[in-house]
N, C-alpha and C positions, 0 to 999 in steps of 0.2 A: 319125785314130785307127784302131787296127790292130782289123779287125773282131774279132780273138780278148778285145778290149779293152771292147767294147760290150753292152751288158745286149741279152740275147735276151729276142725275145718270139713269141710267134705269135700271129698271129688267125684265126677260121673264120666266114668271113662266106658270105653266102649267104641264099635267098630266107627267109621265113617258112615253116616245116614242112618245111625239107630235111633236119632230123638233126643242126641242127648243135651243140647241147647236149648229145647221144646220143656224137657222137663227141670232143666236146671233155672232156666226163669220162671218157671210155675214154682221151686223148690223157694226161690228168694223170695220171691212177693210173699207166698206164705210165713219165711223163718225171719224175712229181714235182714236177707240178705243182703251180698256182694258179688259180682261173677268175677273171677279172672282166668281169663283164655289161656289154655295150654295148647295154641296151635301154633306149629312152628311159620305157617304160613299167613295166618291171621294179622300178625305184627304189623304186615308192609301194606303201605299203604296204596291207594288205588288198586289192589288187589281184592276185590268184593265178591263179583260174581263169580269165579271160579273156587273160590274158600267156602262160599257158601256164609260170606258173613251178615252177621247180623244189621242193621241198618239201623242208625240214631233213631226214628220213630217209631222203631217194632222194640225199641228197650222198655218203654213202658215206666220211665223214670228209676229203673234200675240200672244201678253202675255197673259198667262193663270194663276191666281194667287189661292192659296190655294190649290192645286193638289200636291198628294204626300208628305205633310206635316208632316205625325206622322206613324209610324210603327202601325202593327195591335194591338200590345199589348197593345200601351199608347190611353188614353181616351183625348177624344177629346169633347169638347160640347158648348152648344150654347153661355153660355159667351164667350167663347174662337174663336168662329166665329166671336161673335158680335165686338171683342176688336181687334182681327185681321183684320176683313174687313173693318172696320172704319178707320183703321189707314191706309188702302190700296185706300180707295174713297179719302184721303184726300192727298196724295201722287200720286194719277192718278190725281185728278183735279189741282195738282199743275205743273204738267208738263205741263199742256195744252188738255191735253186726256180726254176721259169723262168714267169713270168706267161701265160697263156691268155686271150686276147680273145677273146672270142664274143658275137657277136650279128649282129641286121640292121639297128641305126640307122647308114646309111652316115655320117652326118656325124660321130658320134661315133668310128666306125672312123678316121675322116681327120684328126681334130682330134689325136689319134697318132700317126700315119703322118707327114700333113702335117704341115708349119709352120706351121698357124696361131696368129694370136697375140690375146688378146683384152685390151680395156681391162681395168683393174685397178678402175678409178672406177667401181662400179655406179648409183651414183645419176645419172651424166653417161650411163650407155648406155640407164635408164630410161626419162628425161627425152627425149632422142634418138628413142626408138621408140615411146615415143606420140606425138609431132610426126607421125615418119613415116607409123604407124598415121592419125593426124588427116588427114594428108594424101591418103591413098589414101581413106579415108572419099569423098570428096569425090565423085570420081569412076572409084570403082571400080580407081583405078593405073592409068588410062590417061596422066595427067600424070607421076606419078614416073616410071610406064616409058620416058615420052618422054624426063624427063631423066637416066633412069638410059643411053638409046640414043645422048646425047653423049656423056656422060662414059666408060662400059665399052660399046661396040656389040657386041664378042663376049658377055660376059655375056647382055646384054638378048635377041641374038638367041636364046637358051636358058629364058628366061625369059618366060612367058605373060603380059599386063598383071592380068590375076587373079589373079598366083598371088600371095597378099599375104606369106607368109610367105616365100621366094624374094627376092620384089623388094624386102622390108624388107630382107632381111638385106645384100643387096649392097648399096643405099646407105646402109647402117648401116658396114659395112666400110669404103667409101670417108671417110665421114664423119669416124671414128677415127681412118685412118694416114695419111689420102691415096692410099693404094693401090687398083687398081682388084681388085675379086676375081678376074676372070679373069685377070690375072697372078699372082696370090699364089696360085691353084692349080695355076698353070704350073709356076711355082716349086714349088711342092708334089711335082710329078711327076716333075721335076727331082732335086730333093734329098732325097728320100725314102730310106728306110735310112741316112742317116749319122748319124743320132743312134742308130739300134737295128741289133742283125743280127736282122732280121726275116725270119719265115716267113710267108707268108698262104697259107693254105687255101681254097678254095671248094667248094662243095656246089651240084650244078645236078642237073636231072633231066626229061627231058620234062614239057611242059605241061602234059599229061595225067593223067599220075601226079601230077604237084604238084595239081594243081586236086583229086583225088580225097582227098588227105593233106589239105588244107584242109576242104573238104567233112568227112571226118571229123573232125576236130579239133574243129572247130565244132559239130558232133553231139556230142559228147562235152564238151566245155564246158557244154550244154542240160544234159544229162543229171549233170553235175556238180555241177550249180547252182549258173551263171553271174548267173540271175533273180536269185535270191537275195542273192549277192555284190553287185551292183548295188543292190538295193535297201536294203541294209542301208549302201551310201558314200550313198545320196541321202535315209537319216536323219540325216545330219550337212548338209543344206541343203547340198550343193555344186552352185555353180554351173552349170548344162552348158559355160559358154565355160573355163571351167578346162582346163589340157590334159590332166589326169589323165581328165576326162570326156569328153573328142574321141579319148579312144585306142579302136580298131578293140574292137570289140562291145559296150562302154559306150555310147557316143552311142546306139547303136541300141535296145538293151536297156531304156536310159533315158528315150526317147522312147515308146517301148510300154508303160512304165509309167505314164507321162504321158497315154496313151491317144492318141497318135499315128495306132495303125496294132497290128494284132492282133501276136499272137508267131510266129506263121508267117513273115508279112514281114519281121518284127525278122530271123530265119534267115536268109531269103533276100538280106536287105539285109549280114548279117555276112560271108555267104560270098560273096557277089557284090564287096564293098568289101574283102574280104581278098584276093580273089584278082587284083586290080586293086594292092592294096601292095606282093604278089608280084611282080610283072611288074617296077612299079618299081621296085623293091629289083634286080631281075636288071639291068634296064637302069643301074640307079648304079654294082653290082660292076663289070659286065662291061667298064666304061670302063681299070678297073685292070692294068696288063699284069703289073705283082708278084704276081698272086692262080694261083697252081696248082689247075687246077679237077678237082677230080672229076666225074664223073657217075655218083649213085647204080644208073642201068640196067645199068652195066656191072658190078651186085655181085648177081645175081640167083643166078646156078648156081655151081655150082663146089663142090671140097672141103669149101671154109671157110664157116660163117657168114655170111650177107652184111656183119653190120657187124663179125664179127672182121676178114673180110677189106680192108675200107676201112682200120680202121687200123692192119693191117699194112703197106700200099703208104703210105697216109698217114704212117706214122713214117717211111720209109725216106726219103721227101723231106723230112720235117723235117730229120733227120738229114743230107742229104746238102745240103741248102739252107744250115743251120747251119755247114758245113765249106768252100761255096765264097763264102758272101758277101764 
């Protein structure tokens, strides 16, 4: 397929608090665009000020798709991303618009990018992962890892015997196709772009500066009232193991209200476990050799604006990314 032939898309991935919804609605207004949120936590609804989402009157009459999608209760996951925002790129690029991906759920970035492919059978992928889940119960996935270390040993060597969500998912993967995950992401790195002429963005910025943009964020969340928000999803009995309640300053917020632990630590605990997501989030992009990174430091002085000037240099690699794919 002749890249002139191929639905464009961009994505602007990058740490948590890099800017990168700041510049990906500057990106649209200019290209005529569309946004749609790759944040695993975005979706649920009445979740705002701890996501950091965006609000109907700061869209600026720009679409913003997958926002608000599923209450807290109902589970939401990466097929369900992958099947939904496929069908949303090919619906923007058919109007004429060019879809914008934004966000920091790396696996939701790649279930795009990549070829991953997921059973269609949900009630067979269920039934599957509480087995697996039952199984790590046992003894903490020190057994699946063992036998996830025959069957994929690159995998596993990447994969912590704790990490449960990790080492379900790979022999959840192998389970369904027979494939090991680590070659299906091979492949992925491989074959990437040929279904899209893809642009990927990235937004990085000293740890320093990050860490302080967090620290504030999370101040301003408090101050937003975040308490509040939180206490008003835990009138509806939602469970803590739910994931809408494991997302970054719920669990914590939650547990203080539970009386855990005062709201000081609640803080301490938000900004110390987000600044730890950030990190991983940097170590998941930075594996991507397709991702053009910025660094917000180098937009300090100068004529322009700091963020007119980002995405002036940022259009022109769109732009010139879009002509030689």
């Amino acid at each position: 397929m002749n890249h002139d032939d191929k639905p464009k898309i961009i994505a602007v991935v990058g740490p948590t608090a890099s800017g990168k919804s700041l510049l990906a609605d500057a990106l649209a207004a200019e290209l005529d665009g569309e946004l749609i949120s790759a944040d695993s936590m975005q979706v649920y609804e009445g979740m705002d000020i701890g996501t950091a989402k965006i609000l109907p009157h700061e869209m600026e009459g720009i679409p913003h798709h997958l926002l608000d999608i599923r209450e807290p209760h109902q589970s939401y996951s990466v097929a369900d991303f992958q099947a939904e925002a496929k069908s949303l790129i090919a619906d923007i690029n058919k109007r004429g618009k060019i879809p914008i991906i934004v966000g920091g759920t790396g696996l939701y970035i790649s279930s795009i990018i990549n070829p991953y492919f997921f059973s269609e059978n949900s009630a067979q992928n269920w039934l599957l992962r509480d087995e697996l889940k039952e199984q790590f119960a046992i003894d903490q996935g020190e057994s699946l890892w063992a036998e996830l270390a025959k069957i994929d040993p690159v995998a596993a060597a990447k994969i912590h015997p704790h990490d449960s969500r990790r080492l379900i998912r790979a022999m959840e993967v192998y389970a369904q196709s027979g494939e090991r995950i680590s070659d299906i992401r091979e492949m992925g790195r491989e074959k990437a772009g040929d279904t899209y002429n893809l642009v990927m963005i990235g937004l990085t910025m000293s740890r320093e500066k990050l860490y302080r943009r967090i620290e504030e964020r999370v101040d301003k969340m408090i101050e937003d009232g975040l308490v509040d928000e939180v206490k008003a999803l835990l009138t509806h009995a939602l469970p803590p193991s739910l994931t809408a309640m494991q997302g970054l300053g719920y669990r914590q917020i939650a547990a203080h209200l539970r009386g855990e632990y005062p709201i000081k630590t609640a803080i301490e605990l938000i900004k110390r476990d987000t600044r730890r997501f950030a990190k991983r989030q940097h170590t998941w992009f930075k594996r991507d050799e397709k991702i053009n990174w910025f660094n917000i430091d180098n937009y300090q002085n100068g004529p322009y604006p700091a963020q007119e000037k980002l995405a002036r240099d940022v259009l022109q690699c769109i732009r010139r990314g879009f002509e030689e794919e």
